[in-house]
TISE-686117 format. One line per field, with one value per residue: residue number from 1; residue in one letter; x negated, y negated, z of N, C-alpha, C in turn. Coordinates in pm, whole numbers, padded with zeros to 5 digits. Example, Ala and Ser with C-alpha at 12.3 -4.5 7.8 and 13.67 -1.06 7.14 Angstrom:
<sites>
baro <- (1,2)
fipa <- (A,S)
neast <- (-01319,-01285)
nnorth <- (00569,00225)
nup <- (00780,00708)
caeast <- (-01230,-01367)
canorth <- (00450,00106)
caup <- (00780,00714)
ceast <- (-01320,-01290)
cnorth <- (00330,-00003)
cup <- (00780,00787)
</sites>
This chain:
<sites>
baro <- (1,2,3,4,5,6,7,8,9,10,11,12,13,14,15,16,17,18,19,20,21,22,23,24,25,26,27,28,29,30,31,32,33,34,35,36,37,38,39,40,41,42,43,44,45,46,47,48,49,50,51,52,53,54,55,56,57,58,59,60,61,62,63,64,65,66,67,68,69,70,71,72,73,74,75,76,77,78,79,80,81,82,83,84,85,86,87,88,89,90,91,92,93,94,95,96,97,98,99,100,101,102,103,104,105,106,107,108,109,110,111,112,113,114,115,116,117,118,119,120,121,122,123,124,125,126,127,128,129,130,131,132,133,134,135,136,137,138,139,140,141,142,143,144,145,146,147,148,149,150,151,152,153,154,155,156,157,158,159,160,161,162,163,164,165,166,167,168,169,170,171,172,173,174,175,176,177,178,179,180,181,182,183,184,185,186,187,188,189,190,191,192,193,194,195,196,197,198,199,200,201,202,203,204,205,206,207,208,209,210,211,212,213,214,215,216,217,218,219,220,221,222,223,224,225,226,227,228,229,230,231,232,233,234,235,236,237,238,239,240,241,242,243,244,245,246,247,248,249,250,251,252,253,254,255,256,257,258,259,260,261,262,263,264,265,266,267,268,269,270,271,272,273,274,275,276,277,278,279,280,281,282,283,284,285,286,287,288,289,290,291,292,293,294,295,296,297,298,299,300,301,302,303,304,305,306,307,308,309,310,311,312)
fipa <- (X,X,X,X,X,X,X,X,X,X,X,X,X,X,X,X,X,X,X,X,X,X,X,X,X,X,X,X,X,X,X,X,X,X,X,X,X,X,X,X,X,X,X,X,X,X,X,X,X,X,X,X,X,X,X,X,X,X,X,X,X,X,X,X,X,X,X,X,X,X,X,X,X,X,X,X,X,X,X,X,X,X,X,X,X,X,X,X,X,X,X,X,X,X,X,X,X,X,X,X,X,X,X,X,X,X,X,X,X,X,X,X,X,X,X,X,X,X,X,X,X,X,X,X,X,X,X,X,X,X,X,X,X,X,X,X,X,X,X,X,X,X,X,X,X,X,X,X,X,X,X,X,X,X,X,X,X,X,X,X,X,X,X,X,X,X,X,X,X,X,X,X,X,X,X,X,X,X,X,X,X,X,X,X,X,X,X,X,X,X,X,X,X,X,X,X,X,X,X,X,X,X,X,X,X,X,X,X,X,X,X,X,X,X,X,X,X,X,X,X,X,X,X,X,X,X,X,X,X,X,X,X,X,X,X,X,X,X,X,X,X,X,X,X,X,X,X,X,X,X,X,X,X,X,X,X,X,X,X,X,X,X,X,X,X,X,X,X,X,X,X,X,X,X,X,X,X,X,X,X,X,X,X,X,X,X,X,X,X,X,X,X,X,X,X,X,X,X,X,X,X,X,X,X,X,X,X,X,X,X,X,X)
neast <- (-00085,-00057,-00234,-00092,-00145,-00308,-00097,00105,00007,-00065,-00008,00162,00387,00458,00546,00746,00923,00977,01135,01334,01482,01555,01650,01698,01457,01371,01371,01211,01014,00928,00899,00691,00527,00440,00536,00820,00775,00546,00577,00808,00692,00519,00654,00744,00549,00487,00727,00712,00478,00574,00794,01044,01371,01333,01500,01800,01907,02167,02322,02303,02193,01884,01926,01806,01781,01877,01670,01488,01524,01429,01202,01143,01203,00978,00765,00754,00718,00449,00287,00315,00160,-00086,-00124,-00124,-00393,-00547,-00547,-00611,-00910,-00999,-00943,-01156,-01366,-01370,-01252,-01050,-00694,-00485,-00212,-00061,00249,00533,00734,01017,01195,01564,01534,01348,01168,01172,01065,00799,00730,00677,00456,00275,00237,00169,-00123,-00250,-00268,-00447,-00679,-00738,-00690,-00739,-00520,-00225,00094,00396,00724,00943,01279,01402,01625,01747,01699,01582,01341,01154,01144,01087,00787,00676,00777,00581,00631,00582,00332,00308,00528,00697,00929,01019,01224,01325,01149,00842,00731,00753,00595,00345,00049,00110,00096,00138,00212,00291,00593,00755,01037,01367,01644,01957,02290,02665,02848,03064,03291,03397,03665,03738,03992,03877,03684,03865,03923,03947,03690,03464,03410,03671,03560,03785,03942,03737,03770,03943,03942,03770,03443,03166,02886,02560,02425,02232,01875,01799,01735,01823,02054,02028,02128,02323,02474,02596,02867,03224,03382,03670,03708,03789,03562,03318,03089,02784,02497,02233,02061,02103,02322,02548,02524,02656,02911,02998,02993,03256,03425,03507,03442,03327,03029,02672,02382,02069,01939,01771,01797,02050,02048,02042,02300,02460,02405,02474,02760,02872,02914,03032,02864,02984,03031,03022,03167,03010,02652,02452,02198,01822,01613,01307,01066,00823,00565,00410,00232,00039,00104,00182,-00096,-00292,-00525,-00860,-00747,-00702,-00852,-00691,-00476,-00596,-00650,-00348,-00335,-00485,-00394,-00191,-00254,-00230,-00053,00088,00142,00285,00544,00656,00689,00974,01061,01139,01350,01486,01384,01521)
nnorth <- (00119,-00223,-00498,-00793,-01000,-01022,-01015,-01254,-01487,-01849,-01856,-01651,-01728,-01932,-01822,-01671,-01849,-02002,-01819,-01794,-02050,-02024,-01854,-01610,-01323,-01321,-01524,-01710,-01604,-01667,-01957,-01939,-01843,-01603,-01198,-01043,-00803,-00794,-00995,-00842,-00664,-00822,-00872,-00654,-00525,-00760,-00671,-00392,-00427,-00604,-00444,-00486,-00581,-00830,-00994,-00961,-00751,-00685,-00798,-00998,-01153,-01324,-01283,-01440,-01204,-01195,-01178,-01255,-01520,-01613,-01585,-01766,-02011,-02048,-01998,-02256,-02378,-02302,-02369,-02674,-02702,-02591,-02772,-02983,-02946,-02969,-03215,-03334,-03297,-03391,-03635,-03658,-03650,-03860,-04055,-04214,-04201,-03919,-03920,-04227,-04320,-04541,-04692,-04912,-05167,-05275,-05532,-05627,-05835,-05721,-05824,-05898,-05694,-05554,-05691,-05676,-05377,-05378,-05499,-05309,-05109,-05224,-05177,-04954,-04720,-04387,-04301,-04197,-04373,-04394,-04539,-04539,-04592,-04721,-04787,-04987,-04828,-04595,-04657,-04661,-04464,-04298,-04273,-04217,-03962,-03842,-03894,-04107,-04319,-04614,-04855,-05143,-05389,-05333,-05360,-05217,-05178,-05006,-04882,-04649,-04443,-04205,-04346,-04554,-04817,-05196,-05462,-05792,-05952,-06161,-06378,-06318,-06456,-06371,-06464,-06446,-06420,-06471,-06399,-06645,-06636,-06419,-06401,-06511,-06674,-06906,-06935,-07098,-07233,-07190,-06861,-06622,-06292,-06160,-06250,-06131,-05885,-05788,-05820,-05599,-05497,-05461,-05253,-05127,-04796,-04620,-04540,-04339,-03936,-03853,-03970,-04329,-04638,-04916,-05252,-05548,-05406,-05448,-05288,-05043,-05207,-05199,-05043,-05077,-04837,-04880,-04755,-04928,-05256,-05383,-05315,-05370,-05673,-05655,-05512,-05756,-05961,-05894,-05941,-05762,-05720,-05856,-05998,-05967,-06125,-06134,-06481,-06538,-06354,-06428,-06683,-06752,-06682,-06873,-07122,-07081,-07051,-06842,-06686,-06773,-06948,-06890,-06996,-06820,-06731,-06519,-06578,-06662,-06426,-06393,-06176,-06010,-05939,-05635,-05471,-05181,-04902,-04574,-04342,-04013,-03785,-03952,-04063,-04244,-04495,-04477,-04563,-04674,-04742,-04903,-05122,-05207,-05287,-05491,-05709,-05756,-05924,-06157,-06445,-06602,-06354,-06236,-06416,-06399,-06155,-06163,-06363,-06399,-06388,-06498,-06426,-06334)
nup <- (00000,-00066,00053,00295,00232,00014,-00182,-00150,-00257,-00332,-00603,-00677,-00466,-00619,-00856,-00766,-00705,-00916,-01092,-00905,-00935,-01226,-01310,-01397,-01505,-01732,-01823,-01651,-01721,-02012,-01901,-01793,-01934,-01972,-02079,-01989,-01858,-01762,-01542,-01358,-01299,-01126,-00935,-00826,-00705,-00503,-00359,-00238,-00146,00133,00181,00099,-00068,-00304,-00490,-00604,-00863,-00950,-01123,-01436,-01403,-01180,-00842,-00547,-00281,00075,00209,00003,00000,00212,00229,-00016,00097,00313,00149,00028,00190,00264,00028,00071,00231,00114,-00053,00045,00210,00043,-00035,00165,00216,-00084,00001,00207,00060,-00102,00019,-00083,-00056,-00182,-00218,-00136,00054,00043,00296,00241,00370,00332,00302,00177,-00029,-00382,-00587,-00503,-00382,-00627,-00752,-00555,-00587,-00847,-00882,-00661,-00884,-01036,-01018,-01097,-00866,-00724,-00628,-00603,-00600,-00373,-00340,-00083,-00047,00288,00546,00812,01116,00989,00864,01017,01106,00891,00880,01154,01102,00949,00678,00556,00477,00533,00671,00539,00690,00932,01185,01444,01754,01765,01987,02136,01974,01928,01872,01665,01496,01435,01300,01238,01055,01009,01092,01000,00913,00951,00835,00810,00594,00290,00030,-00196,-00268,-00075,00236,00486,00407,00421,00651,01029,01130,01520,01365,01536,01731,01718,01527,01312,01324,01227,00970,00658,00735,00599,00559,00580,00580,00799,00712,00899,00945,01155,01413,01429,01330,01390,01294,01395,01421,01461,01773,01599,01382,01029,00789,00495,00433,00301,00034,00059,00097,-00162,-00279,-00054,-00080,-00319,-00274,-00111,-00236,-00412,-00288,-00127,00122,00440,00612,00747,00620,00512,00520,00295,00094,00064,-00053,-00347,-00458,-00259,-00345,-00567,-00536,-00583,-00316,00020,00363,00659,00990,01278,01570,01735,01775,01486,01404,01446,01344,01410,01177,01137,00982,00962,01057,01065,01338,01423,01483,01331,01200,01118,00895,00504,00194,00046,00176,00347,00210,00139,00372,00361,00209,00353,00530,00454,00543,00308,00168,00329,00405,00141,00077,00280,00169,-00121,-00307,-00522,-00779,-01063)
caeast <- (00000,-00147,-00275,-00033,-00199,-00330,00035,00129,-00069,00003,00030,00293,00502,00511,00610,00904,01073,00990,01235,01454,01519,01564,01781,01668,01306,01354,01405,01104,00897,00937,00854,00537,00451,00422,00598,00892,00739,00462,00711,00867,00572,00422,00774,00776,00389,00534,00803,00621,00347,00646,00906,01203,01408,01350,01579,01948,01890,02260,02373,02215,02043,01829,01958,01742,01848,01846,01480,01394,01576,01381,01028,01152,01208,00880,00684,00755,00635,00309,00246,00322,00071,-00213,-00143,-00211,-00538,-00643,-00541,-00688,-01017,-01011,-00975,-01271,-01480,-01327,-01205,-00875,-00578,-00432,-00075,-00001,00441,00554,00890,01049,01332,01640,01557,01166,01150,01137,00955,00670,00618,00614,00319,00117,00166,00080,-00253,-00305,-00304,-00556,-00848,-00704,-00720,-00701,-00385,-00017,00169,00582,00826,01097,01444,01419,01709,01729,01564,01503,01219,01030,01161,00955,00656,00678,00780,00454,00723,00553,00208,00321,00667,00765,01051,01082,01289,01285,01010,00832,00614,00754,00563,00228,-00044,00159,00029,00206,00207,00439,00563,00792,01144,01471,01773,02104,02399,02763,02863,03226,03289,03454,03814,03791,04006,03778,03651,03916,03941,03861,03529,03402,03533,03651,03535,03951,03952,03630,03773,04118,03911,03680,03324,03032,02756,02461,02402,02106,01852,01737,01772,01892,02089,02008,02136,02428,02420,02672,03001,03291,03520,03800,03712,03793,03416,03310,02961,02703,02341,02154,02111,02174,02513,02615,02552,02736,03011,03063,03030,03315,03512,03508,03443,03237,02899,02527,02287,01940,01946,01688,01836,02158,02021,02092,02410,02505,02374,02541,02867,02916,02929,03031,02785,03060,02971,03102,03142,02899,02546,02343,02054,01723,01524,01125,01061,00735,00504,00407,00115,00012,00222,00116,-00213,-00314,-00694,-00860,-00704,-00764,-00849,-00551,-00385,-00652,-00594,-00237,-00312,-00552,-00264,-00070,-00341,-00248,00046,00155,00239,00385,00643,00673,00775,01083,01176,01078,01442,01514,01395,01613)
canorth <- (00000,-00314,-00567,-00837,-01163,-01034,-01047,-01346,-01589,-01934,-01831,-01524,-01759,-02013,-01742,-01629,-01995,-02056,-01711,-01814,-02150,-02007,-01734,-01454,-01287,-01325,-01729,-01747,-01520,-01785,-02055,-01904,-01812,-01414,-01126,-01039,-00663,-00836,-01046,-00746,-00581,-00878,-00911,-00492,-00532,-00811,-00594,-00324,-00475,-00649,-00336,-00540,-00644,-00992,-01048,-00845,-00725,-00552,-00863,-00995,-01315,-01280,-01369,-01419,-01189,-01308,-01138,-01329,-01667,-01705,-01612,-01868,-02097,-02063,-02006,-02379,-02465,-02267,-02441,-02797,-02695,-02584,-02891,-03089,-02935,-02994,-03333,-03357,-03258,-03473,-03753,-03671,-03640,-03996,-04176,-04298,-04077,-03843,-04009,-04328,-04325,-04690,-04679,-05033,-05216,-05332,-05695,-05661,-05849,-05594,-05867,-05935,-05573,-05470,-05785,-05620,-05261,-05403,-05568,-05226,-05073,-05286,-05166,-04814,-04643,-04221,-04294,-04215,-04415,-04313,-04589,-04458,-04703,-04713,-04897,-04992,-04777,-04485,-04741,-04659,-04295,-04198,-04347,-04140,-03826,-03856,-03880,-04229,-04403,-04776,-04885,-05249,-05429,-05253,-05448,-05107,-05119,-04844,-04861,-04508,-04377,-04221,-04351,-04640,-04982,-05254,-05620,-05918,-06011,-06292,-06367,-06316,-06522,-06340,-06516,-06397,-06448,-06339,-06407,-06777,-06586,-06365,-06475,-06547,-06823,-07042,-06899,-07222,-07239,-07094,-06745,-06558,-06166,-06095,-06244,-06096,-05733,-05769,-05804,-05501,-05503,-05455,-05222,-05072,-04671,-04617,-04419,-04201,-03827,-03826,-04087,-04431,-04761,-04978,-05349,-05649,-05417,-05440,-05149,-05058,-05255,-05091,-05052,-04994,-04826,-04841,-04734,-05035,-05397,-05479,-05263,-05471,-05796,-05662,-05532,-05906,-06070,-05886,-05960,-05650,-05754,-05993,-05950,-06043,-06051,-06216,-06545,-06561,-06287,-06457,-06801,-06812,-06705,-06978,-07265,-07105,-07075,-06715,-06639,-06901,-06885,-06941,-07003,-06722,-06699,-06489,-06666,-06585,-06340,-06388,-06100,-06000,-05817,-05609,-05333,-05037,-04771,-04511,-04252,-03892,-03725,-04059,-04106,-04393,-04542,-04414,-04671,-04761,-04799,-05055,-05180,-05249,-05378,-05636,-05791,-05782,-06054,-06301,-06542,-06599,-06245,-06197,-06451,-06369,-06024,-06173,-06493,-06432,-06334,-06531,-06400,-06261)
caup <- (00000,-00112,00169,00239,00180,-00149,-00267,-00091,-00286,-00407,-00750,-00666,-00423,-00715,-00963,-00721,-00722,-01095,-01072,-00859,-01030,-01424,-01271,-01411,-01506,-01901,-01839,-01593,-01798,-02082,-01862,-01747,-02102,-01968,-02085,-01883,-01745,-01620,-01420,-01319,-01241,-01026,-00807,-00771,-00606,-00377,-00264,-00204,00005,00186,00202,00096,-00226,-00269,-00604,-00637,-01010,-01006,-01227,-01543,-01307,-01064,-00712,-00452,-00151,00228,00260,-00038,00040,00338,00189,-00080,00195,00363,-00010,-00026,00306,00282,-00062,00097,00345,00082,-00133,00183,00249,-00090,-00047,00316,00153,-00150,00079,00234,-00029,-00148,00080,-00100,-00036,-00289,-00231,-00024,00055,00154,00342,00212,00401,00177,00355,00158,-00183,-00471,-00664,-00447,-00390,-00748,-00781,-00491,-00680,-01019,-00820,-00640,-00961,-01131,-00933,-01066,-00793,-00799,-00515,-00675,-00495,-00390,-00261,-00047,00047,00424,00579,00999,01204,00953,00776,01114,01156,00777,00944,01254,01078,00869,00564,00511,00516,00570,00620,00585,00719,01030,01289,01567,01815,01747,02091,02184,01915,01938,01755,01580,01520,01350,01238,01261,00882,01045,01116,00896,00972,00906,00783,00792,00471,00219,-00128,-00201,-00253,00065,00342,00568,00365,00480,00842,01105,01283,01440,01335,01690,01702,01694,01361,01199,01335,01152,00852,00668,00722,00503,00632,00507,00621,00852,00629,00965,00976,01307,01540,01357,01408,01341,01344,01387,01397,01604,01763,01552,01264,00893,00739,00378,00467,00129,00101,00020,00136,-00252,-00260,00038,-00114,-00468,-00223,-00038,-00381,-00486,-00159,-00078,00300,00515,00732,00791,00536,00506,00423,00142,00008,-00060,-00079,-00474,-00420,-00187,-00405,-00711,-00497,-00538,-00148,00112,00483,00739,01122,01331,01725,01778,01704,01405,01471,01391,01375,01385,01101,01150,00927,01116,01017,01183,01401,01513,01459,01247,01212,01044,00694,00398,00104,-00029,00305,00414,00026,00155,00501,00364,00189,00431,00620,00414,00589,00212,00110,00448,00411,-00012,00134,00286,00109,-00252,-00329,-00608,-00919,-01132)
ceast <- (-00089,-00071,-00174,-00055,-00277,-00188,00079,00039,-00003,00073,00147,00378,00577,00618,00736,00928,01034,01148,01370,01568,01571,01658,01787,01493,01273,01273,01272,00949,00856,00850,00719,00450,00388,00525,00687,00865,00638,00515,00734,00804,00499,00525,00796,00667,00415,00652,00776,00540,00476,00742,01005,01186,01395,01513,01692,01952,02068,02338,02270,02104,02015,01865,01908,01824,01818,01722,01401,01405,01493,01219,00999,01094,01051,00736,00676,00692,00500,00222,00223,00237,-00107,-00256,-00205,-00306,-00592,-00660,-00652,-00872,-01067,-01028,-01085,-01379,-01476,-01323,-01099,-00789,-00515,-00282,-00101,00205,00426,00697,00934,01184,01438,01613,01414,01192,01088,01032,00832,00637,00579,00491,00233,00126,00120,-00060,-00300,-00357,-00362,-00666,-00831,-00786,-00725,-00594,-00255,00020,00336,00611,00953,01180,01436,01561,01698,01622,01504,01373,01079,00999,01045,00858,00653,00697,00720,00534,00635,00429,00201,00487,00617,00892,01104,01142,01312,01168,00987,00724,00617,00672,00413,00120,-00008,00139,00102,00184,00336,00443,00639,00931,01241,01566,01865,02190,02500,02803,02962,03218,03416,03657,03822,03879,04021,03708,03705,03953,03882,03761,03566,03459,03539,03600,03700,03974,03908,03715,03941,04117,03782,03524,03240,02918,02644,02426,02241,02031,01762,01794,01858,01917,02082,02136,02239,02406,02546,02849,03076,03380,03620,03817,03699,03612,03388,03126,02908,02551,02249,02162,02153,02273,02591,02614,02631,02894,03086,03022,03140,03468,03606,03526,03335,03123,02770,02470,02155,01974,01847,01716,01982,02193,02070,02233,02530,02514,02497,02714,02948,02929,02917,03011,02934,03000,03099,03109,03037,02737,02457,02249,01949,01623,01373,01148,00905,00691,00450,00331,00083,00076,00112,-00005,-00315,-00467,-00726,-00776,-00793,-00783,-00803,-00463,-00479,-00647,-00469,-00265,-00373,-00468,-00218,-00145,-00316,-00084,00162,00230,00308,00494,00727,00754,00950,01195,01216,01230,01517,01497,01446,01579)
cnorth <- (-00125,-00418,-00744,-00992,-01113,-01074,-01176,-01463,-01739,-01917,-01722,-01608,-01820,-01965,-01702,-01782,-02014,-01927,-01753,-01959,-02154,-01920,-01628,-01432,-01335,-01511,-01762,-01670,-01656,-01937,-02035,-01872,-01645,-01350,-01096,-00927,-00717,-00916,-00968,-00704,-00659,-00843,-00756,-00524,-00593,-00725,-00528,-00371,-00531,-00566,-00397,-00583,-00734,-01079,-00950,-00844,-00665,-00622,-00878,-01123,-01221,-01360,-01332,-01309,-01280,-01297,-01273,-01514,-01694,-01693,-01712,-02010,-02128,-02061,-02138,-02445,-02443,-02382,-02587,-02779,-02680,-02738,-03031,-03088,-02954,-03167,-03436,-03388,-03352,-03616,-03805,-03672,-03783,-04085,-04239,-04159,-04065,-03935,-04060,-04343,-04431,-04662,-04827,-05064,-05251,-05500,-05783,-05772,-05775,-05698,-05954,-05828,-05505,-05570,-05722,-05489,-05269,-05439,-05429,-05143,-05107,-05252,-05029,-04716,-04476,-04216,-04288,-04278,-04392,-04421,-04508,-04617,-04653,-04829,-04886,-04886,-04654,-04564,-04683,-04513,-04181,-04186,-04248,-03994,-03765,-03783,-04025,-04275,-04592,-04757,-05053,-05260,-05378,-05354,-05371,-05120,-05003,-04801,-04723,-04401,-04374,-04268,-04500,-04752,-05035,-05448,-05709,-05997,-06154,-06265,-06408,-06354,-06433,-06395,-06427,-06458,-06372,-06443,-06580,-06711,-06457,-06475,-06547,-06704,-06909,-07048,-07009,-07140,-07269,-06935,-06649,-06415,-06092,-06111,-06201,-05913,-05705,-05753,-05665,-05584,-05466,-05374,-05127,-04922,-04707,-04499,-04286,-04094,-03780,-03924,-04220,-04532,-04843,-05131,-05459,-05603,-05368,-05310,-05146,-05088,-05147,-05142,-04998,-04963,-04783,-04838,-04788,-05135,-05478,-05443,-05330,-05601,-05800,-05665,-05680,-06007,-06018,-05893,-05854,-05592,-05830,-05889,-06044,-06032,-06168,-06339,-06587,-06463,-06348,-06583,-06879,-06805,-06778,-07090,-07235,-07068,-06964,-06640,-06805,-06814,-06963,-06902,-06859,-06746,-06644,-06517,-06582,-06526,-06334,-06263,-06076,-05873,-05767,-05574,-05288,-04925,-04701,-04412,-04131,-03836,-03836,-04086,-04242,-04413,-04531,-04566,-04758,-04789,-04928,-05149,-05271,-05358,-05510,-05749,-05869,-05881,-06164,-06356,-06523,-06477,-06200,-06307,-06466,-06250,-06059,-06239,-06462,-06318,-06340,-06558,-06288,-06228)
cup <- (00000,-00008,00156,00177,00050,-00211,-00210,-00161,-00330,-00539,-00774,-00596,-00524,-00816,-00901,-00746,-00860,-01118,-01031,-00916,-01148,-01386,-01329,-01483,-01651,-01900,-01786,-01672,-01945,-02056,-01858,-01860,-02066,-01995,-01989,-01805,-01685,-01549,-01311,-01199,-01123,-00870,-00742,-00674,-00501,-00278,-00200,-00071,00078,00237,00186,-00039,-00198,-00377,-00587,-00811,-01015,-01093,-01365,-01473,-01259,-00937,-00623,-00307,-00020,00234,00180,-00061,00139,00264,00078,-00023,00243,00293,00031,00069,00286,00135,-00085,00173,00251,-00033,-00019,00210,00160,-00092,00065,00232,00021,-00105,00167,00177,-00079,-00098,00027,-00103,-00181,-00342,-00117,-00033,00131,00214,00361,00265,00298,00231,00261,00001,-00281,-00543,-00605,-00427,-00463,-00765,-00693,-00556,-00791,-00969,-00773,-00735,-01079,-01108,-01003,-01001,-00810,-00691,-00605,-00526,-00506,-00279,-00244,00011,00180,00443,00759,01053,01100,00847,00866,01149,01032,00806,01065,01230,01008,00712,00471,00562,00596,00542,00629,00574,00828,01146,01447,01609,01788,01902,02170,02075,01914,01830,01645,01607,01419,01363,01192,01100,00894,01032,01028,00995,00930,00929,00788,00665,00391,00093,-00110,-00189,-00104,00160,00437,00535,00384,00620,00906,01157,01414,01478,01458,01623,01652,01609,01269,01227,01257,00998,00800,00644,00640,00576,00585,00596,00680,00764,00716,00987,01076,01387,01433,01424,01317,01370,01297,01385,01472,01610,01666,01438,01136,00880,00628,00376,00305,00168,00065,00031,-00045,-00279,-00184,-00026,-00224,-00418,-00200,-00201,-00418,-00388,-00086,00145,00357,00577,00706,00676,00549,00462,00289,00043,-00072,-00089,-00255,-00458,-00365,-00267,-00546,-00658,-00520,-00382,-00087,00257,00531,00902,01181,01488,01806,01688,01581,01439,01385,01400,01293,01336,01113,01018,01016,00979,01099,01205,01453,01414,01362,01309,01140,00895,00621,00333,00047,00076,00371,00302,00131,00291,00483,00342,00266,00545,00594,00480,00429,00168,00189,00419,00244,00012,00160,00247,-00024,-00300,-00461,-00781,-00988,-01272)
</sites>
């Protein structure tokens, strides 16, 4: 019986999910550019050394069984684990990381952070870089769940988190703000909480895995929850419902008289927007993460980050 980490290799887990994906051996045989008995023949050897069916052949697919759903399952982990060490390793030989992941608030300006990735990628670096949409606290939660290298826009302390250091990008006003035909727009000042809760709210989904964070809304109130601070502002342009939003984000808006700011009862909130690096097992920065942090020294691109709303 053949030993089981010979069969167990990267290149055999791969070949089961190329399998399990095409849905049967012919389709994945194709893909792989091999005959379909040597297919056959590789997935018999894994069984074997393993003592279990992995595939149910009694149709014309191939469907993974439970045995081989879970070694699917854990194929993918082991392979996220050797791509890591390759990466680990490349980084040491280099010094710039394989991939840098930013985790971007919806409060950040998209067009100041495509100007610092067009600038990062003038030096061309050997870093792919992957933006993820963070929203409230899950901006800080990618960052902590080593899902993310840098978040900005984080407004959650993150001081319960080990290892995590972060930087002050400066403070965003939020505005209550409804579309010129809502309402609300002619409601007196300034607007009580009994009046804003009679009307629907506007609120942007927290993008953390677990628990996350709600912000500005009252018991009871109807709520049309969307997953992006620019879905929320398309929503309340279309008077869809009232709420907070940055004001430099909907600064054109205002002037061009598509949304009217109305004072509310309860006071506008200013909040400290951070960036945050770091988190668990976090050693020094790689290349392209001190790339990013240098940036992020300058006063100017720190407040470009949050104002620079208005090009269209």
């Amino acid at each position: 019986m053949q030993n089981i980490r010979d069969v167990l290799t990267p290149e055999n887990l791969s070949m089961l999910q190329a399998i399990a994906q095409a849905g049967s051996f012919a389709a994945a045989a194709r893909q792989l550019g091999v005959v379909p008995s040597a297919l056959t023949y590789r997935v018999r050897q894994i069984e074997d050394a393993l003592d279990v069916l992995l595939f149910d052949r009694s149709a014309r697919q191939a469907r993974p069984t439970a045995a081989g759903a879970e070694l699917l399952r854990e194929g993918a982990r082991l392979l996220d684990e050797v791509d890591a060490v390759a990466h680990r390793v490349r980084r040491v030989a280099t010094g710039w990381e394989p991939q840098l992941t930013l985790s971007v608030d919806g409060v950040i300006s998209p067009h100041t952070l495509f100007e610092l990735v067009e600038a990062f990628y003038a030096q061309s670096p050997p870093t792919r870089l992957k933006l993820v949409d963070g929203i409230l606290s899950g901006t800080l939660e990618a960052l902590a769940s080593g899902r993310a290298d840098l978040a900005l826009g984080v407004s959650a302390a993150g001081s319960g988190v080990a290892g995590l250091q972060q930087g002050l990008l400066g403070d965003l006003l939020f505005i209550y703000v409804v579309a010129p035909h809502h309402p609300l727009a002619q409601a007196p000042e300034p607007i009580t909480d009994a009046t804003l809760q009679a009307h629907r709210a506007v609120a942007v989904a927290d993008s953390a895995l677990r628990g996350g964070l709600t912000m500005g809304l009252l018991g009871g109130q109807d709520v049309l929850t969307v997953a992006s601070m620019q879905a929320k502002v398309q929503a309340q342009l279309r008077g869809l419902g009232g709420g907070f939003l940055p004001e430099p984000m909907v600064r054109p808006y205002l002037e061009a008289g598509h949304l009217v700011a109305r004072r509310v009862a309860r006071p506008e909130r200013s909040i400290r927007m951070h960036y945050a690096w770091g988190g668990p097992g976090f050693a020094a920065p790689g290349r392209a993460l001190q790339w990013w942090l240098e940036q992020l020294q300058s006063p100017v691109t720190r407040r470009a980050l949050l104002e620079n709303h208005h090009h269209f």
